[in-house]
N, C-alpha and C positions, 0 to 999 in steps of 0.2 A: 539412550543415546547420550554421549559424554555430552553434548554441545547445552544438551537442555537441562545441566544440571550446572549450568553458568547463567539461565539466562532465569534472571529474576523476576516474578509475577507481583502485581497490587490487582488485588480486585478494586472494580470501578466501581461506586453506588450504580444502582439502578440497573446492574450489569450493562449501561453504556458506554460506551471507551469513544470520547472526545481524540481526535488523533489530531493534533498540532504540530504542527509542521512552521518552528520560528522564523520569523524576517531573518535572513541573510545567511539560512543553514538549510544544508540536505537532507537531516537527518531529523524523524522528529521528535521531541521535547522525551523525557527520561521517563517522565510519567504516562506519556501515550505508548511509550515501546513494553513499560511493566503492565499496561494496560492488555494490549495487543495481545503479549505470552498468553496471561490469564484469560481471554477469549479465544483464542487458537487451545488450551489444553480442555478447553471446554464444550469443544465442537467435536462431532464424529468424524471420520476418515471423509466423508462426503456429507456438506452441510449445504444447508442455506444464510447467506449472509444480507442483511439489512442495510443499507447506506441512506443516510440523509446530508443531503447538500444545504446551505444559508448563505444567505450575503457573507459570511465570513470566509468560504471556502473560494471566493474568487478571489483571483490575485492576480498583482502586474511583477513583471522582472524589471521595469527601468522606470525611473520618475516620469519619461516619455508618455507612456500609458502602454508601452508593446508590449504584447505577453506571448506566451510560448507554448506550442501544441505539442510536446513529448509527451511523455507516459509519467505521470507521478505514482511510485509505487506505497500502497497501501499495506496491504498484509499479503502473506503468503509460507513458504518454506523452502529451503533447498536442501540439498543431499550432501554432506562433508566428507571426504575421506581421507585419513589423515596418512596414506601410503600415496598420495598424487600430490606432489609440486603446488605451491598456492596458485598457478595459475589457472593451474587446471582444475580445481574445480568451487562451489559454492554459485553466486549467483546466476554465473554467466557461462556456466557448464548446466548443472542438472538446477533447476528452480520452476516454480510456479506461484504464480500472484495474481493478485488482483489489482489494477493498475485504473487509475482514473487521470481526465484533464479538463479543463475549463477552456472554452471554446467562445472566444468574446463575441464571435460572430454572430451567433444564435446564443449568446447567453448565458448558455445552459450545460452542462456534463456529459462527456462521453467516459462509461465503462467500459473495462476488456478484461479480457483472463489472457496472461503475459506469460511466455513459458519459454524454457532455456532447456534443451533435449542434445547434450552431447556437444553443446557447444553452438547450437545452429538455435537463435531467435524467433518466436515466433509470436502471435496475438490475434486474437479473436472480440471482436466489438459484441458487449454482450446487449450495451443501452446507450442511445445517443440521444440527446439533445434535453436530457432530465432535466428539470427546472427545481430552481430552488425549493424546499419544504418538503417537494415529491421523496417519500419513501420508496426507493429502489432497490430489488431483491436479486440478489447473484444466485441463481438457482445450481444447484448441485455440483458445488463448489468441491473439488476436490483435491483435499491437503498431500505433500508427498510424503512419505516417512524421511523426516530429517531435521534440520532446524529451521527455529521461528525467523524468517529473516523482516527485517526491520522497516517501517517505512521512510521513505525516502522521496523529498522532494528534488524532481525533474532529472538531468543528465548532467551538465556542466552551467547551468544555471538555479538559484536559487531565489524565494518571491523575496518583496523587497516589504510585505507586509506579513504578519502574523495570517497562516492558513488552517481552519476546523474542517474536520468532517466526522459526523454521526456514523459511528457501524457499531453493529450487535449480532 
């Protein structure tokens, strides 16, 4: 697929991909996205994926302490076609991800599987209320044929502190 012959891999020591998501950006860090490719081309059609949460992966949006319950997206892929209009398609036409948030109330993590089917939104909570250190496994994760897409902190807000999270 033309998309994946753009998108540049760094294998990560220990094959774990730290995914970094910077103070006051949506997008995360250069190195967690060359990270992501190379665990994404390294995984089957349907995998199992790993996530570990730390104090480092909570975050605030405002000096206030408020923070925000959207969807942060982690890893996933969507489908390009270079005969449809940019509006029409990539993330928010055909995609699936795996999407996390931090939940100051409880503490702790909610995961989903996040999907975009012809345009119409959907999500699936796969684990709620993870605690920090807790290794959490997204069971039979399943990639779409198309490109890596990128992770990406929240919707129209971004933390106002540097954000980790462990996956493999």
């Amino acid at each position: 697929m033309i998309c994946n012959l753009f998108q540049f891999k760094r294998k990560p020591s220990n094959n774990l991909v730290n995914v970094v998501y910077d103070a006051n950006r949506h997008r995360a860090s250069n190195r967690s996205r060359k990270e992501i490719n190379w665990l994404l081309s390294q995984k089957k059609d349907v995998d199992n994926y790993y996530l570990r949460f730390s104090g480092l992966s909570k975050y605030l949006l405002n000096n206030d302490g408020s923070t925000y319950l959207g969807w942060n997206k982690l890893l996933g892929t969507y489908q390009f076609n270079v005969m449809i209009p940019r509006q029409s398609f990539g993330m928010h036409a055909n995609s699936h991800r795996i999407v996390w948030r931090f939940n100051p109330k409880t503490q702790g993590f909610d995961v989903a599987t996040y999907s975009y089917r012809a345009g119409v939104r959907s999500w699936e909570i796969v684990g709620e209320n993870i605690k920090e250190g807790q290794i959490f496994t997204v069971r039979d994760f399943k990639l779409m044929y198309g490109c890596n897409a990128n992770a990406y902190f929240g919707g129209i807000y971004t933390p106002v502190n540097d954000v980790v999270i462990e996956v493999w």
